[in-house]
C-alpha positions in Angstrom: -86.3 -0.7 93.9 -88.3 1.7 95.8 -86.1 2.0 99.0 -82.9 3.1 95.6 -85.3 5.7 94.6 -85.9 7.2 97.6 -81.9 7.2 98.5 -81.2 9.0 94.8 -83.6 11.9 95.7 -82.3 12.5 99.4 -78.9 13.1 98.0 -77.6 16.7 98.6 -77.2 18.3 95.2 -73.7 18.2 93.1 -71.5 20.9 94.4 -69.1 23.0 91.5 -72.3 23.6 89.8 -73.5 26.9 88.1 -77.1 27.8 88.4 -76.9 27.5 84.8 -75.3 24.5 85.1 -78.2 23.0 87.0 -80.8 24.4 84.4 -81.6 21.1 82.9 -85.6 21.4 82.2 -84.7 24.9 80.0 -81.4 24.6 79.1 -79.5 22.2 75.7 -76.9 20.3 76.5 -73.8 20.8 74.4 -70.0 21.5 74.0 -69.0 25.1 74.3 -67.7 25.7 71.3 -65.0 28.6 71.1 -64.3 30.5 67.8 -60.3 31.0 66.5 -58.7 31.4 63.5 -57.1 28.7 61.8 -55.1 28.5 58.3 -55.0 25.1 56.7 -53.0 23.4 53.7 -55.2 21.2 51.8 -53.3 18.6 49.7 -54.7 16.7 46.5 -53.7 13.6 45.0 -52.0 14.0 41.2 -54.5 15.8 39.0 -55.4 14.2 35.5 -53.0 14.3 32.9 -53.5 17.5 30.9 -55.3 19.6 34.7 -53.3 22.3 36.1 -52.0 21.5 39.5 -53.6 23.7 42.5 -52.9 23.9 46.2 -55.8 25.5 48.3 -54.7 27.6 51.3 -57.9 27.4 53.5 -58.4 30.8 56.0 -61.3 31.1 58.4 -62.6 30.6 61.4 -62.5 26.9 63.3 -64.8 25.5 66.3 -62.3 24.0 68.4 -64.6 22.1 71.2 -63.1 22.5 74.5 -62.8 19.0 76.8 -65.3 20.0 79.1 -68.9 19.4 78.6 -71.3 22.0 79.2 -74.1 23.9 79.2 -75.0 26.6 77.0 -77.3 29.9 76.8 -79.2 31.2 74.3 -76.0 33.6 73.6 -73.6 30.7 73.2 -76.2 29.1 70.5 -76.4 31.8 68.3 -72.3 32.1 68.4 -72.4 28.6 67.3 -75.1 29.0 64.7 -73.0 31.6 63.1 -69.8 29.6 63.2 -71.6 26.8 61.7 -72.7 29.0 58.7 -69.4 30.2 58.2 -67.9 27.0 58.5 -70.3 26.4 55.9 -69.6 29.2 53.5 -65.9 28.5 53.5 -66.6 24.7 53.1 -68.9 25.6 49.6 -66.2 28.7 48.8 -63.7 25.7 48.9 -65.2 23.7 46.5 -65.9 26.4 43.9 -61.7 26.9 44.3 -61.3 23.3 44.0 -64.0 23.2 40.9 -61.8 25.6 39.3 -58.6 23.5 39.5 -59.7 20.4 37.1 -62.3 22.9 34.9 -59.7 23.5 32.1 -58.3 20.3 32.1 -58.1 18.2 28.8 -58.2 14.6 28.6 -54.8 12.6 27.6 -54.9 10.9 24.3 -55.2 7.2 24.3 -52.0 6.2 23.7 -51.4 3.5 20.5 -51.1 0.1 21.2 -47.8 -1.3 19.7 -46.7 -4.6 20.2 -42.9 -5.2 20.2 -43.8 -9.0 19.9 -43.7 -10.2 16.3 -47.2 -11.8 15.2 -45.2 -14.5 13.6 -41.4 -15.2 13.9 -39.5 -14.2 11.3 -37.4 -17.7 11.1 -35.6 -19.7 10.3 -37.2 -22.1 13.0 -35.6 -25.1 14.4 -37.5 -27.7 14.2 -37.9 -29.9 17.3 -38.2 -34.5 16.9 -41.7 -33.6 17.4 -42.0 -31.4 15.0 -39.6 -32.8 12.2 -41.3 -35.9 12.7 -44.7 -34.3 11.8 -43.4 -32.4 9.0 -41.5 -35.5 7.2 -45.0 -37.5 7.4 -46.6 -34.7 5.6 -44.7 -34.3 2.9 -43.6 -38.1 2.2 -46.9 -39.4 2.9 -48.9 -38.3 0.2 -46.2 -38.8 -2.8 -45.7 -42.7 -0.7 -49.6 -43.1 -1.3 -49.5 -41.4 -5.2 -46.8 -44.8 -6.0 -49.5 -47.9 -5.8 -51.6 -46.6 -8.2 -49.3 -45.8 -10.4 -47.6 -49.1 -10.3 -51.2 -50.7 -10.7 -51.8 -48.7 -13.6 -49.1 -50.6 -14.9 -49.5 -53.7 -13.6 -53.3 -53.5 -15.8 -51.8 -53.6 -18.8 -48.5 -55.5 -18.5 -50.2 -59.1 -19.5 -51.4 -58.0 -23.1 -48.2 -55.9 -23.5 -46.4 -59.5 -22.6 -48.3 -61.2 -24.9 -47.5 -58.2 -27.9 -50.6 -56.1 -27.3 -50.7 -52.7 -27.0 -52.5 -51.6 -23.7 -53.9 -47.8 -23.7 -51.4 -45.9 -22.0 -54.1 -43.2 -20.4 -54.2 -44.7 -16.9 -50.2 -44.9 -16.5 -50.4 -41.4 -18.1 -52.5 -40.0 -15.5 -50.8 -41.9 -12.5 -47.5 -40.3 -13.9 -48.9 -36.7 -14.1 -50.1 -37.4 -10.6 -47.1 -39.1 -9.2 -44.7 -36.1 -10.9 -47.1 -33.4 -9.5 -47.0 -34.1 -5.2 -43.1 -35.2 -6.1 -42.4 -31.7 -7.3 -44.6 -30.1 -4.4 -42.9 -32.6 -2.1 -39.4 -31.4 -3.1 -40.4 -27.6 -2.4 -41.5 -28.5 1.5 -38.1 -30.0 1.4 -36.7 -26.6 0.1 -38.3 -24.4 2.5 -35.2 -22.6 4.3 -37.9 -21.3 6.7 -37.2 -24.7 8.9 -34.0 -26.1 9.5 -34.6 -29.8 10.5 -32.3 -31.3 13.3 -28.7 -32.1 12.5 -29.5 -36.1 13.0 -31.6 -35.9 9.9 -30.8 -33.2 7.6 -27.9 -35.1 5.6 -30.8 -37.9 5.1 -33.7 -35.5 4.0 -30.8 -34.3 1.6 -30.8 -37.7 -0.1 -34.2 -37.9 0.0 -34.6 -34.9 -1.9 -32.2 -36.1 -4.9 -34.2 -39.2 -4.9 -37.4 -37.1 -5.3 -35.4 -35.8 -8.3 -34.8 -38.7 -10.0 -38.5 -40.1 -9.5 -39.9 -36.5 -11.0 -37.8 -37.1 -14.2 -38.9 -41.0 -14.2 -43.0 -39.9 -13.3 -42.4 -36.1 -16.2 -41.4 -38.9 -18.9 -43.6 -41.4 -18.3 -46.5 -38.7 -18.4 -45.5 -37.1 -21.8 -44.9 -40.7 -23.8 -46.9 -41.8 -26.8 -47.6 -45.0 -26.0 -47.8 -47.4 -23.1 -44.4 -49.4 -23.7 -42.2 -45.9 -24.5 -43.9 -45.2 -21.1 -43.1 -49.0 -19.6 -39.3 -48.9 -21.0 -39.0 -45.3 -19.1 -35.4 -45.3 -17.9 -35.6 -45.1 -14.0 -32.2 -43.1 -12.7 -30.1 -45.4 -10.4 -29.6 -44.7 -6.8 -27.1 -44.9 -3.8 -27.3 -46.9 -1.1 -27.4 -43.8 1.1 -30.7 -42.7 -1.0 -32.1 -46.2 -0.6 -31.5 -46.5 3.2 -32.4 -42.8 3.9 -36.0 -43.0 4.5 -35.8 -45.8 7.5 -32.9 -43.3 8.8 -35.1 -40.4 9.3 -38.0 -43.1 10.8 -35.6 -44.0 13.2 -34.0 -41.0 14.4 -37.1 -39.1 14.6 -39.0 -42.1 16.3 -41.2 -43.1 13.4 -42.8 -46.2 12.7 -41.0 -48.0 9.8 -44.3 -48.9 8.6 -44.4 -46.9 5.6 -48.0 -47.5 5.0 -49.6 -47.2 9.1 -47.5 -44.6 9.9 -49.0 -42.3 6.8 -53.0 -42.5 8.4 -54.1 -39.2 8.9 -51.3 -37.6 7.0 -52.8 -38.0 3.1 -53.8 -34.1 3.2 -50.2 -33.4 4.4 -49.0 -31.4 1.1 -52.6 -29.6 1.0 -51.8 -29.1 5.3 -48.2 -27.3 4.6 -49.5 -25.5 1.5 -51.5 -23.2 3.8 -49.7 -23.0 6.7 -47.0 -21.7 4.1 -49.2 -19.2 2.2 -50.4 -17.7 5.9 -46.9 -17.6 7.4 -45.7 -15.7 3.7 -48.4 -13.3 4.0 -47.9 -12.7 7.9 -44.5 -12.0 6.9 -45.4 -10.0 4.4 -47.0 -7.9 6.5 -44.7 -7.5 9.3 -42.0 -6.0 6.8 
């Protein structure tokens, strides 16, 4: 290491050198810096909604360095002092310009929400299998379960009205009221135009709507009769064969068990089930007009 020292200081000094150059112990070293004047567009992205568009035209003085590094005196510093304070000055003068541009600007409103998507549709709705299905359970289901106790209501009394009694007719009475009540509501799910049900059905749910008919008149009679045989000698109205086959139709084109009894768990709230989904949709609707 010694013997590269001692070759480093017996080398003749760099030639092309000022005096000045070569003043390193007294001297900064720095990039001349020479002053010209310059004129610069400034350009802004879009100004807020509501701002008044500005374009800044920027004239001043600019340091443009030069490539070659070098040396500078105490003269040279103060030229670059005072081209870096009026670099500076333009720089803040620039901002105040710039400050002015957005200063009167005004916020945009918020613009409304609308929605061109109705909250509910305004029907009528086809109704898928999946869906028909689901909708014949609950509205057959309930008036299927109201039948049994009507007919045991019935059935209590029949031997002492054999055997010339005269059985109180309150039980079949109140069956009857029930039995005639979820028949009517039954009848107006069936009436609701807002779903049309799939053409394999809807000439069966037709029949099964006049046979609703004919039990309502049997069940309204039956309800408003003095006695328990004027309500046991009720005259039920006779059917066709496409009102007594109708039921297992719609089972088996909408892929329903034809157990009348199994397939109705879970569905005993149906009518209460379609009564609200009905009085929602109405009042959605409603509101939509």
């Amino acid at each position: 290491m010694n013997e590269h020292v001692d070759e480093v200081i017996m080398r003749d000094q760099p030639h092309g050198l000022t005096d000045v150059e070569l003043s390193l112990d007294t001297l900064e070293l720095t990039r001349v810096q020479i002053t010209i004047p310059v004129t610069a567009w400034v350009r802004f992205s879009a100004p807020p909604t509501g701002a008044r568009p500005c374009r800044t035209r920027l004239v001043g003085s600019g340091r443009i360095p030069t490539e070659q590094d070098h040396l500078t005196s105490p003269e040279w510093t103060r030229t670059m002092n005072s081209s870096v304070t009026t670099a500076a000055a333009v720089a803040s003068l620039l901002i105040l310009v710039l400050s002015g541009c957005t200063a009167t600007a005004t916020p945009a409103a918020p613009a409304e929400a609308t929605s061109t998507i109705p909250a509910i549709d305004p029907g009528p709705v086809d109704l898928t299998a999946e869906q028909a299905s689901d909708r014949y359970l609950n509205i057959v289901c309930p008036t299927n379960q109201a039948v049994d106790p009507h007919q045991a209501a019935f059935q209590a009394g029949e031997d002492e009205y054999f055997n010339g009694g005269s059985p109180d007719p309150a039980a079949v009475k109140a069956s009857a009221t029930e039995l005639a009540t979820l028949t009517r509501a039954a009848i107006t799910f069936l009436d609701d135009d807002y779903y049309v049900w799939p053409s394999s059905v809807s000439e069966h749910i037709a029949h099964i709507r006049t046979s609703y008919m004919g039990q309502l008149t049997t069940a309204e009679a039956v309800a408003n009769a003095e006695t328990y045989a004027e309500a046991y000698n009720t005259p039920v109205p006779a059917t066709t064969p496409e009102q007594d086959t109708a039921g297992q139709e719609i089972r088996y084109q909408l892929d329903i068990s034809s157990d009348t009894k199994a397939s109705c768990i879970g569905y005993e709230e149906g009518h209460t089930k379609l009564a609200a989904e009905r009085a929602e949709r109405e009042a959605a609707l409603a509101e939509q007009e």
